[in-house]
C-alpha positions in Angstrom: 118.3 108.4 99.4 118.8 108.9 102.9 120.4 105.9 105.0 119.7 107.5 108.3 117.6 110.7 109.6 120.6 111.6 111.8 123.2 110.9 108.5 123.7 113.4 105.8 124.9 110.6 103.7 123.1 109.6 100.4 123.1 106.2 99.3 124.4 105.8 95.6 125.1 102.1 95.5 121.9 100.1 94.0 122.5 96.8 96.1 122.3 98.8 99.4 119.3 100.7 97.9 117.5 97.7 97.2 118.6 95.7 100.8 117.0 99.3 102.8 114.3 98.7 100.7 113.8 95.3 101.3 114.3 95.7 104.6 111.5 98.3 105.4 108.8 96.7 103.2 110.0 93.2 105.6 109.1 95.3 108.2 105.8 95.8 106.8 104.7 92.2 107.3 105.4 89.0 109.3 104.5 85.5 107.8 103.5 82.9 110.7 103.0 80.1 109.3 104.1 77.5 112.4 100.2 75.7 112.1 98.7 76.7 108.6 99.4 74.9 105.2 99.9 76.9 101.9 96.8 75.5 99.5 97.6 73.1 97.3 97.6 74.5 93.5 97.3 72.0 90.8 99.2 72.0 87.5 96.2 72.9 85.3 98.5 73.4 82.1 96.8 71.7 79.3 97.6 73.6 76.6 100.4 73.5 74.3 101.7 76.2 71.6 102.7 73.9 68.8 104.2 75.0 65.5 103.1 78.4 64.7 103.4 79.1 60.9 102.9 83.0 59.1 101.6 82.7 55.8 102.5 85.6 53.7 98.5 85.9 52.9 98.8 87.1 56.9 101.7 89.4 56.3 99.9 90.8 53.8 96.4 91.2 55.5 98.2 93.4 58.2 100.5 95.3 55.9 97.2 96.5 54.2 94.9 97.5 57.1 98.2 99.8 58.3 97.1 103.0 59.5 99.4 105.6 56.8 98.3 108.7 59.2 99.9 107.2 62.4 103.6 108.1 62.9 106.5 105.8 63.0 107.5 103.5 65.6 111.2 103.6 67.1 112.8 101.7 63.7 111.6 104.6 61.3 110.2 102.9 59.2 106.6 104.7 57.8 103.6 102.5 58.0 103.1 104.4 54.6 106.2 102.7 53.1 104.9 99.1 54.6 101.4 98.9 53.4 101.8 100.5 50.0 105.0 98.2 49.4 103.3 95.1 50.8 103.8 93.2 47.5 107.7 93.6 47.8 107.7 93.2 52.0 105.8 89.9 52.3 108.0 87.4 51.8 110.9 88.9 53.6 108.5 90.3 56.5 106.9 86.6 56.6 110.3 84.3 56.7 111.6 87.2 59.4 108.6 86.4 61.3 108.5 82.7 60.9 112.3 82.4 61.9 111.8 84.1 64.8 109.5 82.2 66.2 111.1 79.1 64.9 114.2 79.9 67.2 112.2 81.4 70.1 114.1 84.2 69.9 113.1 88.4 69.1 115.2 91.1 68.2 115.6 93.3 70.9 114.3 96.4 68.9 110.7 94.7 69.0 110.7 94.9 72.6 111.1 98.5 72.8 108.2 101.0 72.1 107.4 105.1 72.8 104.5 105.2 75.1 102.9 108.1 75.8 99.7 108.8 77.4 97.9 111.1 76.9 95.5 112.0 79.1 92.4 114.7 78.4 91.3 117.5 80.7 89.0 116.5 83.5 89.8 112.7 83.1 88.9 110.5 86.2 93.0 110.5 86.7 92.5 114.4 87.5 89.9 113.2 90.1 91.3 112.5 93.7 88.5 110.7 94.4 88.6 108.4 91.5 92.3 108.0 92.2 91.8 107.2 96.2 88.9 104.2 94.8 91.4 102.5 92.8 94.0 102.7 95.3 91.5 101.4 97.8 90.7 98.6 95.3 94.2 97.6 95.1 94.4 97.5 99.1 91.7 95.5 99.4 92.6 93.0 96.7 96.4 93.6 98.4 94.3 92.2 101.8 92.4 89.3 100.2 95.8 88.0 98.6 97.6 88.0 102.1 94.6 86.3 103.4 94.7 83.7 101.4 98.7 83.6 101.7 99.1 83.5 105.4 101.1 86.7 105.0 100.1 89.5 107.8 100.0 93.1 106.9 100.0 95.8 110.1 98.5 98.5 108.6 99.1 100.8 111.3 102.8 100.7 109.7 101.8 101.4 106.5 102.0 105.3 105.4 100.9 107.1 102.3 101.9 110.6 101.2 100.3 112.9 98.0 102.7 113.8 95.9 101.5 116.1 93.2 103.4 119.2 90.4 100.2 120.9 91.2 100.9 124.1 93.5 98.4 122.7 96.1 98.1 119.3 96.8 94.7 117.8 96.0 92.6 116.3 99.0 92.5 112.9 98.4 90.0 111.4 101.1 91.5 108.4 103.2 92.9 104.8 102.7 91.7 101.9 104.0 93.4 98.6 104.4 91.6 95.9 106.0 88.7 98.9 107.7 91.8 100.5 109.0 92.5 103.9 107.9 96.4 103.8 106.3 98.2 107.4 108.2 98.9 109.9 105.6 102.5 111.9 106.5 103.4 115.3 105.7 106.9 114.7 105.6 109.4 112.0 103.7 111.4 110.0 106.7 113.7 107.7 106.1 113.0 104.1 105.2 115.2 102.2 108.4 
């Protein structure tokens, strides 16, 4: 990354990364709030998550409706192996659950996962048009959220740019934020 347009140095460091960044999307918006009050948002939190208790019946429901044809998740272990074993794995699989949950705690392996997606020919993410809507959408829910934050956006800072592994760049039609069209550039410049 670029520090300056005029500088041939790159910025390594992640702190100074993030503190460009931070200061060009600042940039971006201006908060006045010198005469406005923020809404007032009650504590609408009612429900509690009391004691939550696996049976091994559960365990074993699961275990049984495993898909054998699907491959195996990041610990190896076949979902082949886990339902026709279910018998054996149910009480450990159960008091491994139920411990876990007692201490509020999860093994960092059952945070991790290989996502893929997979995405067919002619999908509406091939579309430019469909892809402009739902970046449109986004603007405008972008827009309604400032509103009713008292944050400011100036569109007419705000830049897009298409960036595609196609060979020719499909034309996406325009952005709008707040019935101002955003400027699409050509060209990356450099963020301060």
């Amino acid at each position: 990354m670029k520090c300056d347009s005029s500088d041939d140095d790159l910025i390594c460091e992640d702190t100074k990364k993030a503190k460009i960044f931070n200061d060009y999307f600042c940039g971006q918006s201006n908060l006045d709030d010198s005469n406005t009050h923020l809404p007032d948002i009650p504590d609408t939190r009612t429900d509690e998550l009391g004691d939550m208790i696996i049976s091994e019946n559960e365990v074993v429901d699961i275990l049984k409706i495993l898909d054998v044809s699907k491959a195996s998740e990041p610990d190896r272990i076949s979902p082949r192996l886990l339902k026709e074993a279910y018998g054996i794995m149910k009480y450990p699989l159960c008091r491994l659950f139920n411990l876990s949950l007692s201490v509020g705690k999860f093994p960092s392996d059952w945070k991790c996962a290989n996502v893929t997606p997979v995405f067919k020919k002619d999908s509406p993410i091939d579309d430019p048009r469909e892809s402009a809507n739902n970046l449109n959408s986004d603007l405008a829910k972008i827009h309604r959220w400032s509103s009713d934050w008292l944050v400011t956006f100036n569109p007419q800072k705000t830049e897009t740019m298409t960036i595609s592994r196609k060979l020719h760049k499909p034309d996406h039609p325009k952005l709008n934020m707040d019935n101002v069209t955003v400027t699409e550039v050509l060209i990356e410049k450099s963020l301060v």
